[in-house]
C-alpha positions, 0 to 999 in steps of 0.5 A: 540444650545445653547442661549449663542452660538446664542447671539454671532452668532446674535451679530457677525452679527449685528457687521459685518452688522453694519461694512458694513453699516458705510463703505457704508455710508462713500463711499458714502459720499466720492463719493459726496465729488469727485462729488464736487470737480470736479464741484468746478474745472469746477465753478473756471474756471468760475472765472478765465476766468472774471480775465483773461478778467478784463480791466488791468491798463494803463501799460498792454493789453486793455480787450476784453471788452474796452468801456463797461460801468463801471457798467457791470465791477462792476457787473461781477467782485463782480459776480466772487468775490462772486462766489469764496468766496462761492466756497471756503467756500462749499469746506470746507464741500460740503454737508452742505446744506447751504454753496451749497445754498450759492454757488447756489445764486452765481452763479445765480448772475454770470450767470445774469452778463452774460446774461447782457453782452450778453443782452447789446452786442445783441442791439450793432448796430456796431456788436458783442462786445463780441469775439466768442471765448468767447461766444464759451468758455463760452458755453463749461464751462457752458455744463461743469458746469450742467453735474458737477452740475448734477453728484453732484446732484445725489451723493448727492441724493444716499447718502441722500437715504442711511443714510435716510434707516431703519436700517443705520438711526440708524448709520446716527445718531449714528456716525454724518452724515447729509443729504447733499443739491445738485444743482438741482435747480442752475441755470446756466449761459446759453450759448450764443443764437445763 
């Protein structure tokens, strides 16, 4: 064989390796981007449920949470603001590590609001302020929430593996594709104990 014949040979193959490689990366960076939006569906929901139990003016329902204190509103409600203004904000790019850093502290905030309403409805002698309905709700969107938080996590961590690997290091860097951050240290609002 000719040197000539064994360069194109050894090119061709470093092109077509090269190919396969990219195309990997950008699966998998695909697959963790899917993972995220399907957590970002289970973590709206949160919010969505504090709006739908927000107190409404004089001319509508009363909330679920009539005669609880002000400050448990106020905490609940910037609670479920911040978690939506740092959702939004991880959406644009689900593997910046720190908009999910971010998203994290949020819903730790969240879950602490929760786990004060709780607190506080536990110690009311006249019963339960919260419906069952709700607790058994919550408890759903939070199993929710860690299974998502949980699959975003591991396709984060395939991706990270894959573009850290000699040779597809060379292409990480090559074409811009960055290490990602998942949940595995989001705390979670804990369902209700029961």
């Amino acid at each position: 064989m000719s040197s000539t014949l064994v360069s194109w040979v050894a090119t061709a193959v470093l092109l077509f390796w090269a190919v396969g490689a990219y195309n990997r990366l950008v699966r998998l960076r695909g697959e963790a981007n899917s993972a995220f939006a399907a957590l970002d569906a289970e973590l709206a929901r949160q919010v969505q449920l504090v709006g739908q139990l927000l107190p409404e003016d004089g001319d509508h329902p009363a909330s679920v949470f009539d005669g609880i204190g002000g400050s448990f509103w106020g905490g609940l409600q910037g609670a479920a603001a911040q978690l939506e203004a740092t959702l939004a904000s991880a959406r644009q790019k689900p593997l910046e590590p720190e908009r999910i850093a971010a998203l994290a502290a949020a819903q730790s905030v969240l879950a602490t609001a929760w786990e004060r309403a709780e607190r506080d409805d536990a110690h009311d002698l006249a019963g339960p302020r919260l419906p069952d309905t709700l607790t058994d709700t919550r408890a759903h969107m939070t199993a929710q929430c860690i299974a998502g938080a949980e699959r975003f996590t591991q396709a984060v961590q395939r991706y990270n593996h894959a573009i850290g690997q000699f040779p597809a290091v060379l292409l990480a860097w090559l074409f811009g594709f960055k290490p990602g951050r998942g949940l595995e240290a989001m705390p979670m609002a804990r369902g209700p104990a029961t």
